[in-house]
C-alpha positions in Angstrom: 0.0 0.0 0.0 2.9 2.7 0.6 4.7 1.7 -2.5 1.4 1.7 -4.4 1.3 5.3 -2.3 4.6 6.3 -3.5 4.0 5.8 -7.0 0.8 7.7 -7.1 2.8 10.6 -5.8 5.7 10.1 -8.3 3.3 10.0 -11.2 1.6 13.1 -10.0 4.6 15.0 -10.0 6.1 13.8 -13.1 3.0 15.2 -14.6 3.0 18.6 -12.6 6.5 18.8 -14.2 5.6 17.6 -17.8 2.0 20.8 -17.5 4.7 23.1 -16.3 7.2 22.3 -18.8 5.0 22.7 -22.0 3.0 25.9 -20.3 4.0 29.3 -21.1 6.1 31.8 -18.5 4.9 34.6 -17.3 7.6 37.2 -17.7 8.7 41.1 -18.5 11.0 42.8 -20.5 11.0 43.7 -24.2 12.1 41.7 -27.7 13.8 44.5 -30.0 13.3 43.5 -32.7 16.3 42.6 -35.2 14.1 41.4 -38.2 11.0 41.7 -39.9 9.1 38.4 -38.2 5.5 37.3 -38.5 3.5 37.5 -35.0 1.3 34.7 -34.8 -1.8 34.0 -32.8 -1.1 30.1 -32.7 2.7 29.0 -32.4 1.9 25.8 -33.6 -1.0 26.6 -36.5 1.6 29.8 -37.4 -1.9 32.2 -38.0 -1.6 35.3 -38.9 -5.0 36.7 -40.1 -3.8 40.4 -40.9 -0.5 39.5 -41.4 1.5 41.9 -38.4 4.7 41.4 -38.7 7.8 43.2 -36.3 9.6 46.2 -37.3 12.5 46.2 -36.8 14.4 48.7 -34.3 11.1 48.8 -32.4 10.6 47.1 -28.8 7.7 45.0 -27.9 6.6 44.6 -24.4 7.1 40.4 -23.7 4.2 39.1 -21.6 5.3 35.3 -21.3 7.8 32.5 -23.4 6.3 29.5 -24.3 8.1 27.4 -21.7 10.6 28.3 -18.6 13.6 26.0 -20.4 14.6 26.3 -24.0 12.1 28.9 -25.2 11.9 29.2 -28.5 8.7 31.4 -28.5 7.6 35.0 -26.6 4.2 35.7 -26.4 4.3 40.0 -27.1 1.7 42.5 -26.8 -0.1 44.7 -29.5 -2.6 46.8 -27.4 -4.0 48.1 -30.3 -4.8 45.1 -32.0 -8.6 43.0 -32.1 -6.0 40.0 -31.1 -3.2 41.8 -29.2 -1.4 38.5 -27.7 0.7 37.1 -30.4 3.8 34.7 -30.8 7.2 35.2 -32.0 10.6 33.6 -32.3 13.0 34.7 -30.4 15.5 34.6 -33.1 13.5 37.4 -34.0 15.3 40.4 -31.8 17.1 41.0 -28.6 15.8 40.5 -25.0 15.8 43.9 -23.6 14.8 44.6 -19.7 13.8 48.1 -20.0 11.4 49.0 -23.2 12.7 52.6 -23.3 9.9 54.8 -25.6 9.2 53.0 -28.2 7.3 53.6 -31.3 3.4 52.7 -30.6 2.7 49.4 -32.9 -0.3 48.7 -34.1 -1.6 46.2 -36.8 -0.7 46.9 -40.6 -4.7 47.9 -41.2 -4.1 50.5 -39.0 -0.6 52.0 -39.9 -0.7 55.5 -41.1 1.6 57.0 -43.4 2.7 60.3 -44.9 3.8 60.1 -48.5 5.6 63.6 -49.5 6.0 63.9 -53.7 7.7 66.9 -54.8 7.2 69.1 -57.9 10.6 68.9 -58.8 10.6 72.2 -61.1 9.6 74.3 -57.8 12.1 72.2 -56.2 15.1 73.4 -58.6 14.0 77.0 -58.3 15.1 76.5 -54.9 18.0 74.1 -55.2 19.8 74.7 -58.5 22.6 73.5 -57.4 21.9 70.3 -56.6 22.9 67.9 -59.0 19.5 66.6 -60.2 18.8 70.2 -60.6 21.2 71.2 -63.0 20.3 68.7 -65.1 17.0 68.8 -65.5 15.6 69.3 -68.4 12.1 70.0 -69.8 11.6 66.5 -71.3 12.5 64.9 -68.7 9.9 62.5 -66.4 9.6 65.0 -63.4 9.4 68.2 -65.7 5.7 67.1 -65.8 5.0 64.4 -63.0 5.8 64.3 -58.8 8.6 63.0 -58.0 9.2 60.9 -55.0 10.4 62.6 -51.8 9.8 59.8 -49.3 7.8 57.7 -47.5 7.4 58.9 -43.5 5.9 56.3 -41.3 3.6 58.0 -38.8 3.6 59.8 -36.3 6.6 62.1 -37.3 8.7 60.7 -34.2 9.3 57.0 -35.5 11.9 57.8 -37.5 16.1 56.3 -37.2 14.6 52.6 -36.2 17.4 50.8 -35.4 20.1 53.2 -36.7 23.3 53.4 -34.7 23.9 57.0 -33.3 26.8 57.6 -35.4 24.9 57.0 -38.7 22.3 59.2 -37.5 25.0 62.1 -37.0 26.4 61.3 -40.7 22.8 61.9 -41.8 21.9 64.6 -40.0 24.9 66.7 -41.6 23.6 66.2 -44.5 26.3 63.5 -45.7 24.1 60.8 -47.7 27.4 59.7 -49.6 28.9 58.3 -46.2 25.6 56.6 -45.1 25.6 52.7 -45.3 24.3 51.3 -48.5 20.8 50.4 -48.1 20.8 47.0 -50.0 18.6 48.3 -53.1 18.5 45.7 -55.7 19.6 47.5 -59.3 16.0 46.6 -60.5 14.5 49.2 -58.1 17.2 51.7 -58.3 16.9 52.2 -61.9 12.7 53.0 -61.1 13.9 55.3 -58.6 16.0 57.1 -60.7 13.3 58.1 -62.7 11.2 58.5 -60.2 13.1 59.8 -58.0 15.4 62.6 -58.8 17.2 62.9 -55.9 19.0 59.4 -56.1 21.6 61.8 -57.8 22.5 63.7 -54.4 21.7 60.3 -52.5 17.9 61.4 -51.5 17.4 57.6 -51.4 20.0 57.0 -48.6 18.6 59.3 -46.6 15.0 58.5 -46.7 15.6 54.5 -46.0 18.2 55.8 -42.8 15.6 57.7 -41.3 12.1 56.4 -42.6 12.1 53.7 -44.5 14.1 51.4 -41.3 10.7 52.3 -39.3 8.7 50.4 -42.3 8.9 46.9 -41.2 10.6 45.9 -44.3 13.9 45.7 -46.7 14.6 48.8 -48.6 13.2 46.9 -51.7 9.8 46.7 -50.6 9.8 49.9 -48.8 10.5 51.9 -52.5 8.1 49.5 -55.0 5.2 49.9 -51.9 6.0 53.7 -52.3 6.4 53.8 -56.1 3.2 52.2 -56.4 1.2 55.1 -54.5 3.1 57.7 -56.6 2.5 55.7 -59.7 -1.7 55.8 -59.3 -1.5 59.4 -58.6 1.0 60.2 -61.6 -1.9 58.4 -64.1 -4.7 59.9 -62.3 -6.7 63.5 -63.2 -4.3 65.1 -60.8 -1.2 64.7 -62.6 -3.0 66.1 -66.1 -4.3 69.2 -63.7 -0.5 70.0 -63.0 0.7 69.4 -66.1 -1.8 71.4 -68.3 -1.3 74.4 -65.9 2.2 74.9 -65.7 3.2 78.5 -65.1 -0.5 79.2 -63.8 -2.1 79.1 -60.6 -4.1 76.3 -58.9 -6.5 76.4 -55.8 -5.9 73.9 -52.7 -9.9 73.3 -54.0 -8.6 72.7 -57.2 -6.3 69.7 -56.2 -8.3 68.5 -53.4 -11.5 68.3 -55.8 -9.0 66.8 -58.5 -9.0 63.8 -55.3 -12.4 63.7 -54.7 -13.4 62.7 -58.3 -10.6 60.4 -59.0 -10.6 58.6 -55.8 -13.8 59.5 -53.6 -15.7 62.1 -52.1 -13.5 63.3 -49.1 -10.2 62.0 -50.1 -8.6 65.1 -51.6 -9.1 66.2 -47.9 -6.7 64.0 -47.1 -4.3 66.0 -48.8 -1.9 68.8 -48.2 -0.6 71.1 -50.1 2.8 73.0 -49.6 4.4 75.7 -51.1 7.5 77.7 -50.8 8.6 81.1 -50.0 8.0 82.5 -53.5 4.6 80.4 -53.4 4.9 78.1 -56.0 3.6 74.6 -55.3 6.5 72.7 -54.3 5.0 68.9 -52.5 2.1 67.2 -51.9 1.6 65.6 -48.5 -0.9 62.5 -48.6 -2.0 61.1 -46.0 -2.3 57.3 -46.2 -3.9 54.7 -43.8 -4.0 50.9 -44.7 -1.7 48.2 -46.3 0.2 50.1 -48.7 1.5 46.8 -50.7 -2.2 45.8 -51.7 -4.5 48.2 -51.1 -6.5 51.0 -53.6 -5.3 54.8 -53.2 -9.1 55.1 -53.0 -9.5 52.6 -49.7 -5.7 54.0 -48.1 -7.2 57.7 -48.5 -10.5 56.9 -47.0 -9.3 56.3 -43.1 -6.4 58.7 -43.1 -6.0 61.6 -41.3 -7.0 65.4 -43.1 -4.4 66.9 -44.9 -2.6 70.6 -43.7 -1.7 73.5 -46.5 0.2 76.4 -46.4 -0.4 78.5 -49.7 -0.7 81.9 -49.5 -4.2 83.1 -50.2 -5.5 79.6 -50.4 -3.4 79.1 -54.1 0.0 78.2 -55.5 2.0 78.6 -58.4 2.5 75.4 -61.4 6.3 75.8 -61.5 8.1 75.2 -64.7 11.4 73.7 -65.7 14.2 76.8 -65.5 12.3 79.2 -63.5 15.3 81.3 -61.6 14.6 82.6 -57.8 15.1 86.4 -58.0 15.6 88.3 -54.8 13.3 91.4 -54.5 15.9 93.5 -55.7 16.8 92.4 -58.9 12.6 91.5 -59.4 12.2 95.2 -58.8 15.5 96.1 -61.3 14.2 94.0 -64.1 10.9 95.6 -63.5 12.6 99.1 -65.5 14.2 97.0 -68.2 
């Protein structure tokens, strides 16, 4: 009867031990995340409904690892997500005990995005000695169409995601050239040189050290996702409206109405619309909210925030290739001659 007593008790706790071995641990710290890794509802089933993945440079609070001995698995939270408890390798980051401020995270439905494309002649007036600048010419691709500026994940603040302090320095001076290469195939850098004007004086450096490590994604994907948006607006209505009024004046209601009948009622209020000190319309600031790898501009405009524009007297100036920025003396001089 003891041994029979004995073994009951030795089966019991081989079985406490085999629960507790194969249950998750409750535990606190952060994963900072090294790679872009799908976060899964179900380890073992690896579902992923909305498809959230990590972004790298960003720290996720860790609620629990699958099991207290060789984990393999931490359990993270996404408070702004229908599911927010969701599974990731560990291979996936670094442990971290303190979370620092990090970047709010939210699912990929929800992301919202600022997409800046310049009017590159307005640009030039301003910058003519930049090399893109001097040789532009009037045939040319962004004589006539935006031109990508970049793509700035939102809010303004989740920017440099996993960029070492000195990089951010080098870009902060200004000097692109010295940045680390950002790993663009040549497929996607010959479209962005089109595109994309500024590859000349390194724009596309920049933009990928600052915003595009905060896109949860390889520099690849982050410029075709953003070519794509700038490609539906450059064969859209909106693109004609610019270039059949070069040298004249558009309305913010002009452009914004442009939106509304190209891509929905209310959308061109998603827009802003900048221009510089002599007034002419240098960029266009969409706001975007959505999956920007498969979604309509029509559905990404819908949800996103309203747009903010600064043109004097509510109207800018169509800029054309070769326009020269005068100062107010020599404006006033030529005025005689």
């Amino acid at each position: 009867m003891k041994t029979k007593h004995i073994s009951v008790l030795t089966a019991l706790a081989f079985f406490t031990h085999l629960t507790s071995a194969n249950a998750s641990e409750p535990m606190q710290g952060c994963l900072q995340a090294t790679e872009s890794c799908p976060a899964t509802i179900s380890i073992k089933k690896q579902t992923n409904p909305d498809q959230l993945m990590l972004k790298p440079g960003v720290n996720y609070r860790i609620t629990a690892r699958n099991k207290y001995k060789d984990a393999t698995h931490y359990q993270l939270s996404f408070e702004n997500n229908n599911r927010p408890q969701r599974w990731v390798s560990i291979t996936c980051g670094d442990y971290v005990e303190s979370c620092g401020m990090a970047p709010t995270v939210s699912t990929p439905r929800g992301e919202k995005y600022l997409l800046a494309i310049s009017w590159q002649p307005a640009f030039c007036e301003l910058n003519s000695g930049k090399t893109e600048c001097r040789s532009q010419t009037e045939t040319r691709f962004d004589a006539s169409h935006f031109s990508l500026h970049g793509l700035w994940p939102q809010p303004r603040n989740n920017a440099y995601c996993g960029v070492s302090e000195s990089d951010k320095a080098i870009d902060r001076r200004g000097r692109w050239d010295l940045l680390p290469d950002a790993n663009i195939s040549s497929r996607t850098l010959n479209q962005l040189r089109e595109v994309m004007p500024g590859v000349a004086s390194e724009l596309h450096e920049h933009e990928w050290t600052k915003h595009g490590t905060c896109y949860g994604s390889d520099a690849d994907t982050y410029y075709q996702d953003s070519m794509r948006i700038l490609s539906m607006i450059n064969n859209s209505p909106v693109q004609d409206l610019f270039a059949d009024n070069i040298e004249e004046r558009l309305t913010v209601n002009n452009i914004q109405s442009a939106f509304d009948r190209h891509f929905g009622e209310g959308s061109g209020q998603k827009i802003g619309v900048r221009c510089d000190r002599n007034n002419n319309i240098s960029e266009l600031f969409v706001n975007l909210r959505g999956n920007l790898a498969n979604q309509g501009l029509d559905e990404l405009l819908a949800n996103a925030d309203r747009g903010d524009s600064n043109c004097r007297g509510g109207s800018g100036t169509v800029d054309a290739v070769g326009s020269k920025d005068e100062s107010w003396f020599m404006s006033w001089l030529r005025s005689f001659f």
